[in-house]
N, C-alpha and C positions, 0 to 999 in steps of 0.2 A: 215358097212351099217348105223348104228345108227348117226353117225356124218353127215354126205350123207342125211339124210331122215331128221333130224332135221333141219340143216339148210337150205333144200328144202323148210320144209314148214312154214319156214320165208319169205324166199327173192328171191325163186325158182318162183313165180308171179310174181313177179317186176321183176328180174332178164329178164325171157323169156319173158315175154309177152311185156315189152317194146320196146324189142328187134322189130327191123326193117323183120326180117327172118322171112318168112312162114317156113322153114323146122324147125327152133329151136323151133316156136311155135308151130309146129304139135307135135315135140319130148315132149314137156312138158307134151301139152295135152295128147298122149296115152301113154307115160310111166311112166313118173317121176311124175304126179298128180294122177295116179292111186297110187304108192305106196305110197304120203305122203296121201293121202285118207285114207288109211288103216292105217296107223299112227296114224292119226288123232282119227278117231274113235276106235280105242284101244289104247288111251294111260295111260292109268293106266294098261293097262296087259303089253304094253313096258316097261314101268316105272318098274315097280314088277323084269321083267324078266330081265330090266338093273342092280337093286339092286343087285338082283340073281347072277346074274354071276361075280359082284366086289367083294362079299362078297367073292364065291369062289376061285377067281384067288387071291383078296390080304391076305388070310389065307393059300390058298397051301391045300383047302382041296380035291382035283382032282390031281391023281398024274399028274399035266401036267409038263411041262420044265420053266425054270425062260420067257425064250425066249418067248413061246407063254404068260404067265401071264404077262408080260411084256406090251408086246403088247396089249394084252388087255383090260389091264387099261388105257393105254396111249389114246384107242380109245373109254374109256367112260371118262375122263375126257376131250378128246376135245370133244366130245359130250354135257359133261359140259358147256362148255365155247359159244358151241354153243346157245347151250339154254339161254344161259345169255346175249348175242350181241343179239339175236333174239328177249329178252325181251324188252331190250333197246332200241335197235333204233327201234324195229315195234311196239312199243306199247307205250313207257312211252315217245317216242322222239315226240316234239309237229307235229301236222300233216303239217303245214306248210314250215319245213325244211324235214319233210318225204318224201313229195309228192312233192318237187324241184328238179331240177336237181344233187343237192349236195346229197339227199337224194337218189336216183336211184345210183349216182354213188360208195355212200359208201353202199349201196345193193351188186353193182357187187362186188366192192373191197373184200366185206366180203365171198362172197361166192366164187368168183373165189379162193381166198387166202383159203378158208378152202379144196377145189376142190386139188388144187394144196399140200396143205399138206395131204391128203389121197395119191394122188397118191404117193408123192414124199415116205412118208411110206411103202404104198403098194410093192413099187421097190426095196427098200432095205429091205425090207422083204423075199422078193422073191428070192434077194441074200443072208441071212442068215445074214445080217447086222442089229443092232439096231439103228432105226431113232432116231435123236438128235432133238428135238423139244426143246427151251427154255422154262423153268420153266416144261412143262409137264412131261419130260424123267427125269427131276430129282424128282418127284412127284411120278411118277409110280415108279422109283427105291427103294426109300424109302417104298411104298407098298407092292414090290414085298420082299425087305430085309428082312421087319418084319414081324417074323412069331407068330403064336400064340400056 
């Protein structure tokens, strides 16, 4: 949910609301803007409770399985990266290529693409498979290896 919520409230604006569709924008407005709302306004208790749970998963201090700590690193460092495309283009990218078309379209690009890597995880989780993300699946591995 952490990658989903972060990169909503970068480009989840831009994204829906450019959009041509009354129904996508009804869906932003009652679902998906209520929860990056709450994000929003608690994000340093997100933050804490993100620390929280890498520290646990990449020390092995919860007996969980490699499988689920696995996983879960994998989904706070694209959460990571989220955050860091999110800094980038919505904030330090000059406003002029922001708020162009080139700007909207590397908006979708970035969200749809992180959309699509949740789900594509989600399903091969679902089937008891480890998602192969480049650079992240060998990052989490390393995490999950070293224990303390």
């Amino acid at each position: 949910i952490f990658p989903f919520v972060e990169i909503s409230s970068y480009f989840g604006a831009k994204v829906f609301l450019s959009a041509e569709s009354i129904p996508l924008q009804y869906f932003y407005r009652n679902f998906i803007l209520n929860l990056v709302t709450v994000y929003q306004n608690n994000a340093y208790l997100s933050f804490a409770l993100m620390i929280g749970i890498f520290f646990i998963c990449s020390k092995g201090s919860l007996p969980l399985t490699k499988f689920v700590r696995f996983n879960v690193i994998q989904a706070i460092l694209l959460y990571i990266i989220c955050s860091c495309i999110g800094q980038v283009l919505g904030i330090y990218c000059p406003p002029v290529i922001r708020e162009s078309t080139i700007g909207i379209l590397l908006a979708n690009f970035f969200y749809l693409g992180v959309l699509v890597l949740i789900c594509y995880a989600s399903i091969l989780i679902m089937f008891g498979r480890y998602p192969r993300i480049p650079v992240i699946s060998e990052a989490a591995r390393i995490q999950v290896q070293r224990s303390y």
